[in-house]
CHARMM internal coordinates of N, CA and C (Angstrom, degrees):
IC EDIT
DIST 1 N 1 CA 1.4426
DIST 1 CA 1 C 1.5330
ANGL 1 N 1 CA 1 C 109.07
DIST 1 C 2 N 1.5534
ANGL 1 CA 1 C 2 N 120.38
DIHE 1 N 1 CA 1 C 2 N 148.25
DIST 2 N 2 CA 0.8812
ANGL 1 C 2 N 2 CA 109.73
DIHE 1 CA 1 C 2 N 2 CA -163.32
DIST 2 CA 2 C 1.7784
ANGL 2 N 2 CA 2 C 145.82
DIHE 1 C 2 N 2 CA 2 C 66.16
DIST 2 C 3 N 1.0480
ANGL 2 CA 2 C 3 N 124.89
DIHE 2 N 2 CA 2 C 3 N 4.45
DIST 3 N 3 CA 1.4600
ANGL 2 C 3 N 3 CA 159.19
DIHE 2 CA 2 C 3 N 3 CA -110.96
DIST 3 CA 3 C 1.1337
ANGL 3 N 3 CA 3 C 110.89
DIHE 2 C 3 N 3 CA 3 C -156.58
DIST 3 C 4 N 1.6310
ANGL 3 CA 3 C 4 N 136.78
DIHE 3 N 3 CA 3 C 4 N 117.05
DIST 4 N 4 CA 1.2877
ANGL 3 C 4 N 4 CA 106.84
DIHE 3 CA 3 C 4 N 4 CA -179.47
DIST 4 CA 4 C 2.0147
ANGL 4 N 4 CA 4 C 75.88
DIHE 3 C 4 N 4 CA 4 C -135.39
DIST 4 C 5 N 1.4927
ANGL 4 CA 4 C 5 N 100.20
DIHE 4 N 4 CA 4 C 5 N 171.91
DIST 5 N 5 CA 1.4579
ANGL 4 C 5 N 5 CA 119.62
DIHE 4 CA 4 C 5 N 5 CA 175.78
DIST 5 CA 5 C 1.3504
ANGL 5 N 5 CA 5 C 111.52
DIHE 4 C 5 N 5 CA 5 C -121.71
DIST 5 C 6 N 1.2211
ANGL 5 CA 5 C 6 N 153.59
DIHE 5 N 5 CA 5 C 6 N 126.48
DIST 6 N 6 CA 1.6800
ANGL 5 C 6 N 6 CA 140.59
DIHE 5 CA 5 C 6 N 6 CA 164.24
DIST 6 CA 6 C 1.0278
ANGL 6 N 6 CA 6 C 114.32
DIHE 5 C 6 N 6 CA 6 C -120.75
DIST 6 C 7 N 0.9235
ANGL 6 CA 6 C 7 N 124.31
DIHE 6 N 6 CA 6 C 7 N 150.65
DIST 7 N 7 CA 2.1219
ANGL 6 C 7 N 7 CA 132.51
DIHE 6 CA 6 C 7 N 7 CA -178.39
DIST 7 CA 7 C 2.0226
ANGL 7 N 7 CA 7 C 89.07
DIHE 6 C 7 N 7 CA 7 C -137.99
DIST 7 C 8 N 1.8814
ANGL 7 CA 7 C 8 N 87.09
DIHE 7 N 7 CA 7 C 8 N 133.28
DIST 8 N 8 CA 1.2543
ANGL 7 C 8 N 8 CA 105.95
DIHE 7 CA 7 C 8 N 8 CA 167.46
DIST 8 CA 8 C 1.8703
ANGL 8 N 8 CA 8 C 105.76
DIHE 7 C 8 N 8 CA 8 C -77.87
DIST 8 C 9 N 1.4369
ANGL 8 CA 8 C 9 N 111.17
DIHE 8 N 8 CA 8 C 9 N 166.95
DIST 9 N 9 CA 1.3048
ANGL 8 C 9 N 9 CA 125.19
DIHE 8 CA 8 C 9 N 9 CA -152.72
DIST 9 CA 9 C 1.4432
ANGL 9 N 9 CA 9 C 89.11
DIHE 8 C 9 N 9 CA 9 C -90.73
DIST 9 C 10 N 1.2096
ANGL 9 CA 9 C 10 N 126.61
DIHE 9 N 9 CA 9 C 10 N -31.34
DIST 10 N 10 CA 1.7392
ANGL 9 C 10 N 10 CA 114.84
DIHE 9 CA 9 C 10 N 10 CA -173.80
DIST 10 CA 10 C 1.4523
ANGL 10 N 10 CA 10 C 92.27
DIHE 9 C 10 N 10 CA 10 C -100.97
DIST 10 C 11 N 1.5601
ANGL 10 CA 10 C 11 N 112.59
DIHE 10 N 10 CA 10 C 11 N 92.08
DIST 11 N 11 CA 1.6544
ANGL 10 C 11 N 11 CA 124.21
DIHE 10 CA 10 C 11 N 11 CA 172.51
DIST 11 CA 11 C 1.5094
ANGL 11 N 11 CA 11 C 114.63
DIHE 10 C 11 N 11 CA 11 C -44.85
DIST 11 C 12 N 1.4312
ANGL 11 CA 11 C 12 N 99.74
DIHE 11 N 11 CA 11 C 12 N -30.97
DIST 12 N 12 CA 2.1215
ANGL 11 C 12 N 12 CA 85.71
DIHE 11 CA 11 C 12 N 12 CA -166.94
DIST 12 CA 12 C 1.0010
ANGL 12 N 12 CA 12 C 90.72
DIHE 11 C 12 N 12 CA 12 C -111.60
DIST 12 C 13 N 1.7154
ANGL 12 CA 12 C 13 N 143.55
DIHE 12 N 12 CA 12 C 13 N 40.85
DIST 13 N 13 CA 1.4715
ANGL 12 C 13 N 13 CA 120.22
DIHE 12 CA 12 C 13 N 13 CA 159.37
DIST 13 CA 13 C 1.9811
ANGL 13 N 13 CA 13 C 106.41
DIHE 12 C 13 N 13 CA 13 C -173.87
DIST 13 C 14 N 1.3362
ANGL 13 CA 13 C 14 N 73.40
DIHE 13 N 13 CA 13 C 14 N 50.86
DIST 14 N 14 CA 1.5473
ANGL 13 C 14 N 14 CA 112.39
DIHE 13 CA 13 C 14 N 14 CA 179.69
DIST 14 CA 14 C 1.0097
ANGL 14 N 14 CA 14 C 133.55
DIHE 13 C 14 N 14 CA 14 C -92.27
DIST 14 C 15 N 1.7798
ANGL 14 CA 14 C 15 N 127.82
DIHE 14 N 14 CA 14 C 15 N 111.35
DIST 15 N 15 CA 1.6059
ANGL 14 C 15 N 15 CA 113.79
DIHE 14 CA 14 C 15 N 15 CA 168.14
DIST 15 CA 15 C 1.9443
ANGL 15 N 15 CA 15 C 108.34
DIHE 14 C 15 N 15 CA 15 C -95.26
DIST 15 C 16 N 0.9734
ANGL 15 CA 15 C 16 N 85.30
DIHE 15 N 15 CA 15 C 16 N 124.50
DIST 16 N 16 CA 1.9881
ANGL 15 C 16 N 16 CA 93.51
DIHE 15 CA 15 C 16 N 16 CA -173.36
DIST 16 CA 16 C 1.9122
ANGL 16 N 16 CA 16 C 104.04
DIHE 15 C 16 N 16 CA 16 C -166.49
DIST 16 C 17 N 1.4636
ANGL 16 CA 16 C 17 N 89.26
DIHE 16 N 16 CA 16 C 17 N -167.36
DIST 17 N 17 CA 1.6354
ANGL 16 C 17 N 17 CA 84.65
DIHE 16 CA 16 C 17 N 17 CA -147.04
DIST 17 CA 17 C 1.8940
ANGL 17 N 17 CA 17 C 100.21
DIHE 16 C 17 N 17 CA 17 C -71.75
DIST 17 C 18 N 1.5368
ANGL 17 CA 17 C 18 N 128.00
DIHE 17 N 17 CA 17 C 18 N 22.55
DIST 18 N 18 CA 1.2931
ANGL 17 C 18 N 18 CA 121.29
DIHE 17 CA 17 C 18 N 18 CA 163.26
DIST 18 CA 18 C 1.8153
ANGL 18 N 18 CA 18 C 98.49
DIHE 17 C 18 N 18 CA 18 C -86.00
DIST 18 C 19 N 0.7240
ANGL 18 CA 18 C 19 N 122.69
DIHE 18 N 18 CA 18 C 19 N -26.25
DIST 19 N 19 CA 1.7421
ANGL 18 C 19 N 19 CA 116.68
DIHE 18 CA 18 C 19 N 19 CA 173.65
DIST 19 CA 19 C 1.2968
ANGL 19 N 19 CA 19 C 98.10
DIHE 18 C 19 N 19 CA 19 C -71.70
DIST 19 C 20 N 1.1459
ANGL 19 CA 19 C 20 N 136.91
DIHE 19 N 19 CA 19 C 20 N -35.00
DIST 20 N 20 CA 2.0141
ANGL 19 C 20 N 20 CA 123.83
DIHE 19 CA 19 C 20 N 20 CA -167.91
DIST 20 CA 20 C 1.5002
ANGL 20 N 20 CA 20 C 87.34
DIHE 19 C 20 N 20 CA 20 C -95.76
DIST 20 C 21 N 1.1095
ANGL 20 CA 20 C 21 N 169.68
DIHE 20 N 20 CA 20 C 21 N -1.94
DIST 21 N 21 CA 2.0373
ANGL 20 C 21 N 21 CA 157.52
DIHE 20 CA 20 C 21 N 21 CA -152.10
DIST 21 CA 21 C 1.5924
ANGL 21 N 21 CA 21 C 75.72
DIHE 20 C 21 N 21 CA 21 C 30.56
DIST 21 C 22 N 1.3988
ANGL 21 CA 21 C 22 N 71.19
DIHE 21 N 21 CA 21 C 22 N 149.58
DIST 22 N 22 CA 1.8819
ANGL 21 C 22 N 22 CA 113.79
DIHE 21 CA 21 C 22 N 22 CA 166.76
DIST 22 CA 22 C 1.1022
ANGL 22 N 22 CA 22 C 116.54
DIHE 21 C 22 N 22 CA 22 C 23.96
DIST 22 C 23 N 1.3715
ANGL 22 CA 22 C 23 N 134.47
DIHE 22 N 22 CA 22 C 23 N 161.61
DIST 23 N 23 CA 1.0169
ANGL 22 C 23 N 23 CA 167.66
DIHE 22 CA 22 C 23 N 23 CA -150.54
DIST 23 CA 23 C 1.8708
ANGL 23 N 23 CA 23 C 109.03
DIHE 22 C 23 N 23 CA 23 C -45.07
DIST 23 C 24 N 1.2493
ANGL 23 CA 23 C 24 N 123.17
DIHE 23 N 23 CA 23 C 24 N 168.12
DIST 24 N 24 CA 1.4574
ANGL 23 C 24 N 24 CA 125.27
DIHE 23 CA 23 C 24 N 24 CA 144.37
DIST 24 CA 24 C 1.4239
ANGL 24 N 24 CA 24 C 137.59
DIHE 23 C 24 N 24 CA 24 C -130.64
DIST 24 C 25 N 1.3019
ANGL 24 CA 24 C 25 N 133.96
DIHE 24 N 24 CA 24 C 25 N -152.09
DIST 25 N 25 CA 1.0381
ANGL 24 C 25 N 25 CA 131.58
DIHE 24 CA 24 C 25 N 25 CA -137.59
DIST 25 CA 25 C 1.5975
ANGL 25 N 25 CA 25 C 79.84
DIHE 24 C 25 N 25 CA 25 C -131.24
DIST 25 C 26 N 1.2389
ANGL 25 CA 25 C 26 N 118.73
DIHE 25 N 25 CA 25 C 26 N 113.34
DIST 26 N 26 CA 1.6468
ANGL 25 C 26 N 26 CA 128.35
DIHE 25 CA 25 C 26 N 26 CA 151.58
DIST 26 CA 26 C 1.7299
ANGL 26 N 26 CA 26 C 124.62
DIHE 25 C 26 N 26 CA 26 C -25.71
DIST 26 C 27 N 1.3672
ANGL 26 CA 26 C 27 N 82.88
DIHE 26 N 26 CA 26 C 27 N -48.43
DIST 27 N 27 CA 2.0455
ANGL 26 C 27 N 27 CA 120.51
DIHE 26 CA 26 C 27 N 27 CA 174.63
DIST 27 CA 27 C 1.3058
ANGL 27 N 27 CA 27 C 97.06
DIHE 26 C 27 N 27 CA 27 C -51.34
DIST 27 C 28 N 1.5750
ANGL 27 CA 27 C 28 N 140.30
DIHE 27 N 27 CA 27 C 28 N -34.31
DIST 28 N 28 CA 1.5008
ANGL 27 C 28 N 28 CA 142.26
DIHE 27 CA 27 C 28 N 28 CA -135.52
DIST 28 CA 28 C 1.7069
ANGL 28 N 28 CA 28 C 91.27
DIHE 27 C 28 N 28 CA 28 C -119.39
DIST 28 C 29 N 1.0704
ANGL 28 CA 28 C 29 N 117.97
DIHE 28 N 28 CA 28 C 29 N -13.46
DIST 29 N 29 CA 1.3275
ANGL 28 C 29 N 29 CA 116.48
DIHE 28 CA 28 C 29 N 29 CA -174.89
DIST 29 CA 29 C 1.5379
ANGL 29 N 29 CA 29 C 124.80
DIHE 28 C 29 N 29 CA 29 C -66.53
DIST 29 C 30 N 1.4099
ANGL 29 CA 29 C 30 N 140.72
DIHE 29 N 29 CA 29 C 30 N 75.56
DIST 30 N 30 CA 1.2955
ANGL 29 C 30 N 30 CA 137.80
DIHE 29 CA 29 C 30 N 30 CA 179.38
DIST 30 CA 30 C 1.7291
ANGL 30 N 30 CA 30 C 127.01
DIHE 29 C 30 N 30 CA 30 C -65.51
DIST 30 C 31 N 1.4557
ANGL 30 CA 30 C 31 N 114.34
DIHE 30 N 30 CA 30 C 31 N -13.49
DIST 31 N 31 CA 1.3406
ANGL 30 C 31 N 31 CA 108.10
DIHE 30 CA 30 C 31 N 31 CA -175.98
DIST 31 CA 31 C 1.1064
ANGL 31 N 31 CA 31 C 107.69
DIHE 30 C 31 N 31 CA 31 C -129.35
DIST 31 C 32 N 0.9152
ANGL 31 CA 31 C 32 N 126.21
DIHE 31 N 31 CA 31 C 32 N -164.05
DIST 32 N 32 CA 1.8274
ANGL 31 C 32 N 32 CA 140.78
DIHE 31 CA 31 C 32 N 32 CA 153.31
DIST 32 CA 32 C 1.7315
ANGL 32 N 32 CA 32 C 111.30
DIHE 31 C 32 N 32 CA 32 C -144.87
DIST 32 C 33 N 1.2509
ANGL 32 CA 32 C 33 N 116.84
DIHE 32 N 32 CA 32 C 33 N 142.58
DIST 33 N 33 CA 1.3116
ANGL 32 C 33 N 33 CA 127.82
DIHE 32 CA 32 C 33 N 33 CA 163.75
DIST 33 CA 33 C 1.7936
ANGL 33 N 33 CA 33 C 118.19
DIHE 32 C 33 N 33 CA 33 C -70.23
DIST 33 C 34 N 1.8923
ANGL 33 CA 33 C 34 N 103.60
DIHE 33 N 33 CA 33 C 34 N 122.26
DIST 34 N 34 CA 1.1395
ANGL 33 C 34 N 34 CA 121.95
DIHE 33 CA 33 C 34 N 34 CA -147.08
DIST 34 CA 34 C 1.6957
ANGL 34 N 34 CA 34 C 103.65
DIHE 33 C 34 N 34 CA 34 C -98.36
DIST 34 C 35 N 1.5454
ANGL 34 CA 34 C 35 N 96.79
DIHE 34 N 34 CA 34 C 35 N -36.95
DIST 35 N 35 CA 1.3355
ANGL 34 C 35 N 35 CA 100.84
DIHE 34 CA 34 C 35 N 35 CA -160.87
DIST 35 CA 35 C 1.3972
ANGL 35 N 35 CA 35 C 92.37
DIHE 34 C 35 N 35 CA 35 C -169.68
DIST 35 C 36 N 1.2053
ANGL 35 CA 35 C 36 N 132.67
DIHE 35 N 35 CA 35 C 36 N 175.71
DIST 36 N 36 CA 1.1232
ANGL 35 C 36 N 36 CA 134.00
DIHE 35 CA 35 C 36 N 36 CA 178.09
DIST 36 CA 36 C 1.9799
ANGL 36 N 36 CA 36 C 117.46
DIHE 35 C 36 N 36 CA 36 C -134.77
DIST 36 C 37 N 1.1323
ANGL 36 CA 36 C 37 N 105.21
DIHE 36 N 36 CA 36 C 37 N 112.67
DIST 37 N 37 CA 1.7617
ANGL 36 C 37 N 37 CA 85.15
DIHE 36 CA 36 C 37 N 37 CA -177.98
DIST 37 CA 37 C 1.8457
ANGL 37 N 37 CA 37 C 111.40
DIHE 36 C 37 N 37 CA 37 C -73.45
DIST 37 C 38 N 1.2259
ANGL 37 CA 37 C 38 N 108.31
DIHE 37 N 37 CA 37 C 38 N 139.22
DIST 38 N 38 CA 1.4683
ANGL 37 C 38 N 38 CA 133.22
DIHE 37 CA 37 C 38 N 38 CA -164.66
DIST 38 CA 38 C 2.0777
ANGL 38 N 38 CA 38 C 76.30
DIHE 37 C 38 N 38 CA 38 C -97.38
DIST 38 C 39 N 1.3775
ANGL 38 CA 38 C 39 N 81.26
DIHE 38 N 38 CA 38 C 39 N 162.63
DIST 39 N 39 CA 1.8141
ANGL 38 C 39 N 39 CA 116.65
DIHE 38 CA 38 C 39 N 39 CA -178.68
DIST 39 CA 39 C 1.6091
ANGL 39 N 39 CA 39 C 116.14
DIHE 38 C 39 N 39 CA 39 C 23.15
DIST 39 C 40 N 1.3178
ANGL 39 CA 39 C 40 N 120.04
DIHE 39 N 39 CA 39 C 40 N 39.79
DIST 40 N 40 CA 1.1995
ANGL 39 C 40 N 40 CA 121.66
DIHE 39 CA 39 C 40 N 40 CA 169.29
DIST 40 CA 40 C 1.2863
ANGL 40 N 40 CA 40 C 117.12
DIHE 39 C 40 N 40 CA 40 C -78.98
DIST 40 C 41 N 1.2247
ANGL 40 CA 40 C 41 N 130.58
DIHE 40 N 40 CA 40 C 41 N -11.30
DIST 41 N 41 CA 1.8178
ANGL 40 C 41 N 41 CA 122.04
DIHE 40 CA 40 C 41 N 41 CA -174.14
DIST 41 CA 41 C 1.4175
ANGL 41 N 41 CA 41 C 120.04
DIHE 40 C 41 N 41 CA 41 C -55.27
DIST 41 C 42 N 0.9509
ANGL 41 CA 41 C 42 N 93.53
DIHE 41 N 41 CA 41 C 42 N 110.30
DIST 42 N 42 CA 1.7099
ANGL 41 C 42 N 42 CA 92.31
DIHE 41 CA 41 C 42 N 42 CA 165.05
DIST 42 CA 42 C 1.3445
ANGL 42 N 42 CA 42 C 123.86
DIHE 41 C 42 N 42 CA 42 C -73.40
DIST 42 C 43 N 1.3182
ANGL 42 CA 42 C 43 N 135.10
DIHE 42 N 42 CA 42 C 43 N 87.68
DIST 43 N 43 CA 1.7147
ANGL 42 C 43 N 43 CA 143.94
DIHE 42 CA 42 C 43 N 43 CA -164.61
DIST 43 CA 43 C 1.8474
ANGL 43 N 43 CA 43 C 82.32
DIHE 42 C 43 N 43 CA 43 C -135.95
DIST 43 C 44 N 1.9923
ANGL 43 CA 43 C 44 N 81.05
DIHE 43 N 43 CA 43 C 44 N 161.47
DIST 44 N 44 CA 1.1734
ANGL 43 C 44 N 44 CA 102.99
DIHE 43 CA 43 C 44 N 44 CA 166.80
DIST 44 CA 44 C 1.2482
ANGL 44 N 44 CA 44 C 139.07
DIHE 43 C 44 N 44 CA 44 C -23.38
DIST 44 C 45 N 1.4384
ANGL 44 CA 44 C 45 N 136.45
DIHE 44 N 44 CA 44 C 45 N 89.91
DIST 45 N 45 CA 1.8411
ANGL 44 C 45 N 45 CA 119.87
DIHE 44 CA 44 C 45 N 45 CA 170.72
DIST 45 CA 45 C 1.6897
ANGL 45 N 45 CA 45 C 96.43
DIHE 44 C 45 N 45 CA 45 C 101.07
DIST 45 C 46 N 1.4076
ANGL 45 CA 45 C 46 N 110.02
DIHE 45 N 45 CA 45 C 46 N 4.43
DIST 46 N 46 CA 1.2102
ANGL 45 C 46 N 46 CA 99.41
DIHE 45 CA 45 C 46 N 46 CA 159.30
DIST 46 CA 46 C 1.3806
ANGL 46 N 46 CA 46 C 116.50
DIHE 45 C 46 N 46 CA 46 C -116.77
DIST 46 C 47 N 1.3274
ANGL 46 CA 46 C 47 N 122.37
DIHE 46 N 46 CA 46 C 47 N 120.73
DIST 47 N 47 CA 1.6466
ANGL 46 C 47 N 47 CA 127.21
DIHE 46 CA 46 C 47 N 47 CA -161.47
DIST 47 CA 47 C 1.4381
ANGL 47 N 47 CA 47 C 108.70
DIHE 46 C 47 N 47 CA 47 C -108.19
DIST 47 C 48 N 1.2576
ANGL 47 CA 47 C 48 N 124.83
DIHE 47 N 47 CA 47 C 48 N -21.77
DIST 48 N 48 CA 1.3418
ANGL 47 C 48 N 48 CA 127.46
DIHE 47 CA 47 C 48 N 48 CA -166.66
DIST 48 CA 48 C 1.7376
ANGL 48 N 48 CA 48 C 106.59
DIHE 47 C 48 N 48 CA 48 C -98.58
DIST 48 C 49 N 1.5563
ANGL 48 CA 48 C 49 N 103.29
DIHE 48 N 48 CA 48 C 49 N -2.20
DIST 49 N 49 CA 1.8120
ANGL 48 C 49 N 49 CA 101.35
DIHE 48 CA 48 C 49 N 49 CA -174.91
DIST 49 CA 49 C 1.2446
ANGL 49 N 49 CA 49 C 122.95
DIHE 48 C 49 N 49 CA 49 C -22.63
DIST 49 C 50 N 1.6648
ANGL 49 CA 49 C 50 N 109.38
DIHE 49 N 49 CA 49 C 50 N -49.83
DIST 50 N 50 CA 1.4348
ANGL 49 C 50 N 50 CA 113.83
DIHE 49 CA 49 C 50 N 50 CA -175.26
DIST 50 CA 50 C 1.3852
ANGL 50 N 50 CA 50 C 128.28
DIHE 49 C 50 N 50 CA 50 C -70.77
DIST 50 C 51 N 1.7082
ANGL 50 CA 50 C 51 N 120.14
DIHE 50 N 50 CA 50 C 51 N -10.73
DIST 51 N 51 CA 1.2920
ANGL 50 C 51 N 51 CA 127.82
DIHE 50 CA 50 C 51 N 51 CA -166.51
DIST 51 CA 51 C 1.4947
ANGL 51 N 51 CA 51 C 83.57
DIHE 50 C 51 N 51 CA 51 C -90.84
DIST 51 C 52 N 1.3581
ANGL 51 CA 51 C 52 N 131.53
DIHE 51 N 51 CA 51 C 52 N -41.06
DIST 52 N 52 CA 1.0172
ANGL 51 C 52 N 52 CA 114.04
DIHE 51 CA 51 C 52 N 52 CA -163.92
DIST 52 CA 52 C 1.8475
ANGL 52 N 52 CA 52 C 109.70
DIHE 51 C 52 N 52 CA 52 C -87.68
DIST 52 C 53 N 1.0236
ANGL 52 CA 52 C 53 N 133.72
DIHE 52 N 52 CA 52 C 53 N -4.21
DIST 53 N 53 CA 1.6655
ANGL 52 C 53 N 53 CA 143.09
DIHE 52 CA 52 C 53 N 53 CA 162.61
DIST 53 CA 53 C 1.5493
ANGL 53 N 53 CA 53 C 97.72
DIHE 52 C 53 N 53 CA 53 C -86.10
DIST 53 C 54 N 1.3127
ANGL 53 CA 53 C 54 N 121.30
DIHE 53 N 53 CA 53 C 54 N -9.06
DIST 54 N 54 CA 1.8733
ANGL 53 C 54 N 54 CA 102.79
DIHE 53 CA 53 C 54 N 54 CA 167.97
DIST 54 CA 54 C 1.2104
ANGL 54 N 54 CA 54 C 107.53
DIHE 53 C 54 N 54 CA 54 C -105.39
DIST 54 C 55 N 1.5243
ANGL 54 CA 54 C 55 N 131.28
DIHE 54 N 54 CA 54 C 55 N -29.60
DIST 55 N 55 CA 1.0928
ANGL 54 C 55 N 55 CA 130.62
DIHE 54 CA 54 C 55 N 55 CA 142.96
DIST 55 CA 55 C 1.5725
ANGL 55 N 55 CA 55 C 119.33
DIHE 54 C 55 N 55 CA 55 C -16.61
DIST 55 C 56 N 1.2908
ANGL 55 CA 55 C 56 N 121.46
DIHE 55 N 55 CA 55 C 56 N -96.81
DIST 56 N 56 CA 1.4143
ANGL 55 C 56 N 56 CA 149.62
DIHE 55 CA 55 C 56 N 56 CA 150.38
DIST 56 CA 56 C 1.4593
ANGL 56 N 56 CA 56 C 101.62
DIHE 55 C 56 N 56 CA 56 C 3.79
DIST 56 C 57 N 1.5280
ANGL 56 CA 56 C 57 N 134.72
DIHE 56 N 56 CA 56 C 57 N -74.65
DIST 57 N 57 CA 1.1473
ANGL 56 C 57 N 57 CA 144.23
DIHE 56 CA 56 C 57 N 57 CA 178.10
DIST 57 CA 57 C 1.0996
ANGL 57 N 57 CA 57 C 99.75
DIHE 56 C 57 N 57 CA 57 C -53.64
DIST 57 C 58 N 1.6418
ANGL 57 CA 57 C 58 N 134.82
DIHE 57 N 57 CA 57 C 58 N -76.83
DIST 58 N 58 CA 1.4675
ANGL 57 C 58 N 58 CA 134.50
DIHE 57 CA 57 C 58 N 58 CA -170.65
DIST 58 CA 58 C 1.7749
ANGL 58 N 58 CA 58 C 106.60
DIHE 57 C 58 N 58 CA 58 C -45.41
DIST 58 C 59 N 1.1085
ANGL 58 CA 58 C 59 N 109.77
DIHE 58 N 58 CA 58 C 59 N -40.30
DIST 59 N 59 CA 1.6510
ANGL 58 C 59 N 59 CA 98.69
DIHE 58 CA 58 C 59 N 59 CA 174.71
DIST 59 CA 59 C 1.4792
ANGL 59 N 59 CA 59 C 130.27
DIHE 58 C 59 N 59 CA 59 C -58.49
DIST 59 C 60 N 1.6262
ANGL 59 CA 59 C 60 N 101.54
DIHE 59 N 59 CA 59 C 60 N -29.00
DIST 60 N 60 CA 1.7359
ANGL 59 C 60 N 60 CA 127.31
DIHE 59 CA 59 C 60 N 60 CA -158.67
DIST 60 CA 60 C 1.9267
ANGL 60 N 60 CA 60 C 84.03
DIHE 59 C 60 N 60 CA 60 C -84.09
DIST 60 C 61 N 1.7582
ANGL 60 CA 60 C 61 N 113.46
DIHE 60 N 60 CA 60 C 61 N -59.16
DIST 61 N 61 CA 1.4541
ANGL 60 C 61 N 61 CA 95.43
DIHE 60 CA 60 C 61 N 61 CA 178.59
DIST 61 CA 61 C 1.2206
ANGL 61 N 61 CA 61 C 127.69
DIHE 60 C 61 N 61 CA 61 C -57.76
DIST 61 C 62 N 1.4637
ANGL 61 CA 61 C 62 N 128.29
DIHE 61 N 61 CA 61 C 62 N -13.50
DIST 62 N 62 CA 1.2462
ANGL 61 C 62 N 62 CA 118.47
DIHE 61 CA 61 C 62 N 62 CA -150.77
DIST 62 CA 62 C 1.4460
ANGL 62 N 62 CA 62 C 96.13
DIHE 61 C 62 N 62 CA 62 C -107.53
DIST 62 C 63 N 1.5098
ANGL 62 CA 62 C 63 N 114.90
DIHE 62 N 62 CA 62 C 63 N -10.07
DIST 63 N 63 CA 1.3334
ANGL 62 C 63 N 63 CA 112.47
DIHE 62 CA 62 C 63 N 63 CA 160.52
DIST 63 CA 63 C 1.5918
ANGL 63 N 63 CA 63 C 130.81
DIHE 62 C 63 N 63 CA 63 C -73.31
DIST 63 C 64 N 1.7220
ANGL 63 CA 63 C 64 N 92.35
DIHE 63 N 63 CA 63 C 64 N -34.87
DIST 64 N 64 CA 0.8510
ANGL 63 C 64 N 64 CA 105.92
DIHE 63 CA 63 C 64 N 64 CA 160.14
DIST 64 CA 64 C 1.6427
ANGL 64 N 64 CA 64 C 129.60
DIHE 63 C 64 N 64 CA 64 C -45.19
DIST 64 C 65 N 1.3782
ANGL 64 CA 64 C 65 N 111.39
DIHE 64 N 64 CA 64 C 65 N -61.55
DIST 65 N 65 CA 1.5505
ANGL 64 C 65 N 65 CA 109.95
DIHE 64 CA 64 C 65 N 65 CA 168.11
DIST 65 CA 65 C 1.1070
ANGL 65 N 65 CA 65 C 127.23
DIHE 64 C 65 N 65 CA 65 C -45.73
DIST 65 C 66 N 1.5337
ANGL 65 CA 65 C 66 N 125.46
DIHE 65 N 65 CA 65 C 66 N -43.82
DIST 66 N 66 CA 1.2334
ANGL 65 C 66 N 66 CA 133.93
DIHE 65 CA 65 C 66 N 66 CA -159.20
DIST 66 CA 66 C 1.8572
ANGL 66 N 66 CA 66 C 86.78
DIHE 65 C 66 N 66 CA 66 C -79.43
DIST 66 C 67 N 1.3108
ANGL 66 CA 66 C 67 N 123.34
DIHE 66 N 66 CA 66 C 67 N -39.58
DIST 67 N 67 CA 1.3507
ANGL 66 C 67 N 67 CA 109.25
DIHE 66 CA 66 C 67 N 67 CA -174.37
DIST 67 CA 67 C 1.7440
ANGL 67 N 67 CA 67 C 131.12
DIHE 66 C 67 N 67 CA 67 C -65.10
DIST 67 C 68 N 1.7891
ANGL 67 CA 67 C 68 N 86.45
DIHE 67 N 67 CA 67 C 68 N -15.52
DIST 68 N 68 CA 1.9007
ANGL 67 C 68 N 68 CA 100.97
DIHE 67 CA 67 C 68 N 68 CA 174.44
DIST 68 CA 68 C 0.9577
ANGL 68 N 68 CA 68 C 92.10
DIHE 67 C 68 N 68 CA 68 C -93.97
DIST 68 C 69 N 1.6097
ANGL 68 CA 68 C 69 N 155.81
DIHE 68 N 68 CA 68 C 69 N -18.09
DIST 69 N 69 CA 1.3976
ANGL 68 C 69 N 69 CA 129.30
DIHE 68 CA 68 C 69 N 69 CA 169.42
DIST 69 CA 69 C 1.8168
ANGL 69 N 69 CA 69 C 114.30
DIHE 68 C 69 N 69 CA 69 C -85.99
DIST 69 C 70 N 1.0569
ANGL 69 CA 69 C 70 N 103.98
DIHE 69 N 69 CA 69 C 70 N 17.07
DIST 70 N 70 CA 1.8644
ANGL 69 C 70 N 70 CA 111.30
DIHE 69 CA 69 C 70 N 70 CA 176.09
DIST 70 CA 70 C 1.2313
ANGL 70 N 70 CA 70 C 104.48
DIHE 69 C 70 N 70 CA 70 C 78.05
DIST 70 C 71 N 1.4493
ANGL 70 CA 70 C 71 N 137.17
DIHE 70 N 70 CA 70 C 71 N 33.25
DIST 71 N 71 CA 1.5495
ANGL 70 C 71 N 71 CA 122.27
DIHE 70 CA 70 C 71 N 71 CA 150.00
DIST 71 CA 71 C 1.2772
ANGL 71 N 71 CA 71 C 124.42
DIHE 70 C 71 N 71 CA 71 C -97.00
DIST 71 C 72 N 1.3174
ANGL 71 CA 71 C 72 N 98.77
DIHE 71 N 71 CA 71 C 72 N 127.27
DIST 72 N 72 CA 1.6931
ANGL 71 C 72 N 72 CA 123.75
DIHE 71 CA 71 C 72 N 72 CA -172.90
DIST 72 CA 72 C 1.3521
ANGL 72 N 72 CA 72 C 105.11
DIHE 71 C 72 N 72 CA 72 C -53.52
DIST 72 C 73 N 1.4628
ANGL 72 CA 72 C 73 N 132.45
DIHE 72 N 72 CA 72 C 73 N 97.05
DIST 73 N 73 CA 1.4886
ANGL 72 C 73 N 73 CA 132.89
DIHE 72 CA 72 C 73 N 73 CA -178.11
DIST 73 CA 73 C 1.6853
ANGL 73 N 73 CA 73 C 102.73
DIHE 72 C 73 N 73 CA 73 C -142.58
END
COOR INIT
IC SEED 1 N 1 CA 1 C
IC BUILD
């Protein structure tokens, strides 16, 4: 109770809560997940990964802004 567990999405080359043992503290939690950037992987034959993870970010702030000036998004 109280307790949460998380595993990063790339299982075999992952820092997440199998690097810390067991569980944590709910209490320890500082963020929350906002949005997620889509097509960032950097794999084979894909060269542009990063345009598309600055993409991704520039979208997440700009929602961000629009959400401190009171638009419903």
């Amino acid at each position: 109770e109280n307790h949460v567990f998380f595993m990063g999405d790339n299982r075999s080359d992952s820092t997440d809560a199998r690097s810390w043992a067991g569980t944590h503290e709910t209490s320890k939690i500082v963020g929350k997940v906002i949005d997620i950037i889509h097509d960032g992987t950097n794999y084979p034959g894909n060269h542009v990964w990063w345009i598309n993870r600055m993409v991704g970010f520039i979208k997440i702030c700009w929602n961000d802004i629009l959400r401190f000036f009171g638009a419903n998004i």
